[in-house]
GUFI-202089 format. One record per residue (C-alpha): residue in three letters; x, y, z; residue number from 0. Coordinates in pm, whole numbers, plus 50000, padded with zeros to 5 digits. Last residue first. Layout:
+-----+-------+-------+-------+-----+
|   r |    xx |    yy |    zz |   k |
+-----+-------+-------+-------+-----+
| ALA |     X |     Y |     Z | NUM |
...
+-----+-------+-------+-------+-----+
This chain:
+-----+-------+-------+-------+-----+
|   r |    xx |    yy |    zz |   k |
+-----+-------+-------+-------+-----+
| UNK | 24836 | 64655 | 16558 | 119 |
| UNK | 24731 | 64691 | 16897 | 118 |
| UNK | 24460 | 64951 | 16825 | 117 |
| UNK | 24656 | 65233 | 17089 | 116 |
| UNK | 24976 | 65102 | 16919 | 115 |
| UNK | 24874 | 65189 | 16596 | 114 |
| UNK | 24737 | 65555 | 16731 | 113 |
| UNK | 25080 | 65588 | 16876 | 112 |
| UNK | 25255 | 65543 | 16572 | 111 |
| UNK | 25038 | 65757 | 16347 | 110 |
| UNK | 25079 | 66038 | 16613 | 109 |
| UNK | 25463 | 65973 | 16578 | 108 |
| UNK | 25486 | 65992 | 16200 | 107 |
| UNK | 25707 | 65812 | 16070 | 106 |
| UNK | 26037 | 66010 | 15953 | 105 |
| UNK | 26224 | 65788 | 15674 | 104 |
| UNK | 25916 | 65635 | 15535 | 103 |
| UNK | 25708 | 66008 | 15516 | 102 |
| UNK | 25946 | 66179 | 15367 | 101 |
| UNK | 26015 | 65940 | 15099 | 100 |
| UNK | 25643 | 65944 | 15017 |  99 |
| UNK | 25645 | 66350 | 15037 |  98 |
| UNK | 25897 | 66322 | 14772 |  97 |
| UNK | 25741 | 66086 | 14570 |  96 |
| UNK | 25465 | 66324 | 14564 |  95 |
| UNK | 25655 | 66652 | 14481 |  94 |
| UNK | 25771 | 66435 | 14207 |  93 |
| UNK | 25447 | 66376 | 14067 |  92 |
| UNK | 25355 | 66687 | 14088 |  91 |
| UNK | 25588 | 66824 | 13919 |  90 |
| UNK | 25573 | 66591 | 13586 |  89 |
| UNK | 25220 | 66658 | 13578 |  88 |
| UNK | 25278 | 67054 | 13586 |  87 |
| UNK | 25542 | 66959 | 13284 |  86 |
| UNK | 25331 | 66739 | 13108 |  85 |
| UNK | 24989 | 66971 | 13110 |  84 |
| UNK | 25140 | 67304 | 13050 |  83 |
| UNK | 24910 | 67424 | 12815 |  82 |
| UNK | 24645 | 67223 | 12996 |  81 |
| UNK | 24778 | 67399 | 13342 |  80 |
| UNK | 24735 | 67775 | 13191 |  79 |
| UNK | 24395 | 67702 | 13057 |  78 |
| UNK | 24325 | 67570 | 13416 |  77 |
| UNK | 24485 | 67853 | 13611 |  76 |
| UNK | 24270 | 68109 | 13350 |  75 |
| UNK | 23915 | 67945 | 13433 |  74 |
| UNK | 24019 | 67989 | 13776 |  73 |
| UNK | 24100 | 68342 | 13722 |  72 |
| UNK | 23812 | 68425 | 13481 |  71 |
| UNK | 23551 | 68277 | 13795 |  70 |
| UNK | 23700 | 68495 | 14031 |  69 |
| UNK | 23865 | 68360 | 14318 |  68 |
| UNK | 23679 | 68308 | 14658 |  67 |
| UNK | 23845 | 68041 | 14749 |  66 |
| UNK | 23509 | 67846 | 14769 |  65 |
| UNK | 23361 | 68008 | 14525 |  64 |
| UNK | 23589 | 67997 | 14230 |  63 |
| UNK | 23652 | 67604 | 14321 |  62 |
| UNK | 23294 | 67565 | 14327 |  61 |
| UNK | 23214 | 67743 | 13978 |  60 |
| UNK | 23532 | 67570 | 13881 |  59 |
| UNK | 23347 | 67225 | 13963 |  58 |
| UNK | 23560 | 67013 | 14236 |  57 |
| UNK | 23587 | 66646 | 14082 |  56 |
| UNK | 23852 | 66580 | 14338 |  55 |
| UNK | 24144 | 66440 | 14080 |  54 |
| UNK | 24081 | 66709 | 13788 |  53 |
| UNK | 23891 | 66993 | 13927 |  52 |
| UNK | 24052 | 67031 | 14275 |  51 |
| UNK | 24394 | 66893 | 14139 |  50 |
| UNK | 24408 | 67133 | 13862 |  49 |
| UNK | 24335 | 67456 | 14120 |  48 |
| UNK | 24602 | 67310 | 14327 |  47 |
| UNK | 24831 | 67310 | 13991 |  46 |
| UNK | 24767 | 67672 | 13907 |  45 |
| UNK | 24907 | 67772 | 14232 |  44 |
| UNK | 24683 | 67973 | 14524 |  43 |
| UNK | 24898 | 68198 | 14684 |  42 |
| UNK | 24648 | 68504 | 14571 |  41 |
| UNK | 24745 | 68766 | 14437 |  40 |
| UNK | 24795 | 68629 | 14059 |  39 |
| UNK | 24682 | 68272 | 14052 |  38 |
| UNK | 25013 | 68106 | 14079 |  37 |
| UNK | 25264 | 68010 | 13835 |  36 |
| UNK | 25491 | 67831 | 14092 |  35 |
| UNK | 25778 | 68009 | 14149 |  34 |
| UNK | 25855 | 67830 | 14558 |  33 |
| UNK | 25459 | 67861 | 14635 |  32 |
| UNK | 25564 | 68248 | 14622 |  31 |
| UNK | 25903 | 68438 | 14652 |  30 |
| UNK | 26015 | 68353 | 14299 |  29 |
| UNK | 25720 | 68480 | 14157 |  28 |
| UNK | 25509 | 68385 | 13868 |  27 |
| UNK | 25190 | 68508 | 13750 |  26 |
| UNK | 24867 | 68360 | 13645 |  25 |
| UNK | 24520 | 68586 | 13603 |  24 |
| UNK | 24637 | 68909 | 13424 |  23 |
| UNK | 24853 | 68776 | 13109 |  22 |
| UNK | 24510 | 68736 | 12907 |  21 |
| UNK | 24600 | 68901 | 12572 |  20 |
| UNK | 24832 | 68805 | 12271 |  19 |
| UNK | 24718 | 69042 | 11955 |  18 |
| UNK | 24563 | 68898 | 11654 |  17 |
| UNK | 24522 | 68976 | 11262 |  16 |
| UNK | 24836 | 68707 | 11212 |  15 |
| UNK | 25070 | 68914 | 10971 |  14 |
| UNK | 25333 | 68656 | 11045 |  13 |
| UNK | 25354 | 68376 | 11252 |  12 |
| UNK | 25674 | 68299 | 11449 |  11 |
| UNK | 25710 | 67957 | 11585 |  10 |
| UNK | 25796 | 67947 | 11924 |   9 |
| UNK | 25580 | 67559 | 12042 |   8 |
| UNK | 25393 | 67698 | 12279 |   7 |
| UNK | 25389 | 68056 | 12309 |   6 |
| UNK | 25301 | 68130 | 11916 |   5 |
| UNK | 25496 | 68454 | 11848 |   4 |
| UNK | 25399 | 68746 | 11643 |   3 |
| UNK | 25588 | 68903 | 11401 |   2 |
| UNK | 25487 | 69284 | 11277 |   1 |
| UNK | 25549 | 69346 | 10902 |   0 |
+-----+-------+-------+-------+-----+
């Protein structure tokens, strides 16, 4: 009897009357966005597509547009991010910290001079 395998938590199923599809929208590569899953093609990584919808209240219709991705692919990035929800989070947030500590220990210089054009 054939064994299937449910991706997110590896339990094996059997004699489940369904194949696994949809592999041809996200795709990981070491020499893009640093291995982000990515919208395959494109550079564009499943998390941008999250922030767009999520955080900047970009429509997936819009996002698709915009970029222009097709509609299945964006779709895809997002199905692929709420699978993946805590560990995407858990990325971006440190990629954010990370910029934060960046940007204490080097100031930028054009910020500086713009402060000191407005006297403050």
């Amino acid at each position: 009897m054939p064994r299937y395998l449910l991706l997110n938590n590896g339990t094996h199923l059997e004699d489940l009357p369904m194949q696994l599809v949809s592999r041809e929208h996200i795709a990981i590569a070491s020499d893009v966005r640093s291995g982000k899953p990515c919208i395959v093609g494109t550079r564009m990584a499943v998390e941008d597509v999250a922030v767009m919808n999520l955080k900047l209240g970009y429509s997936l219709v819009e996002i698709s547009g915009k970029y222009d991705l097709s509609l299945a692919s964006v779709y895809a990035a997002m199905a692929y991010y709420f699978d993946r929800r805590d560990e995407i989070d858990h990325r971006i947030a440190e990629e954010d910290e990370l910029v934060e500590v960046l940007k204490q220990n080097h100031p930028s210089r054009l910020q500086e001079k713009l402060r000191q054009l407005r006297n403050e």
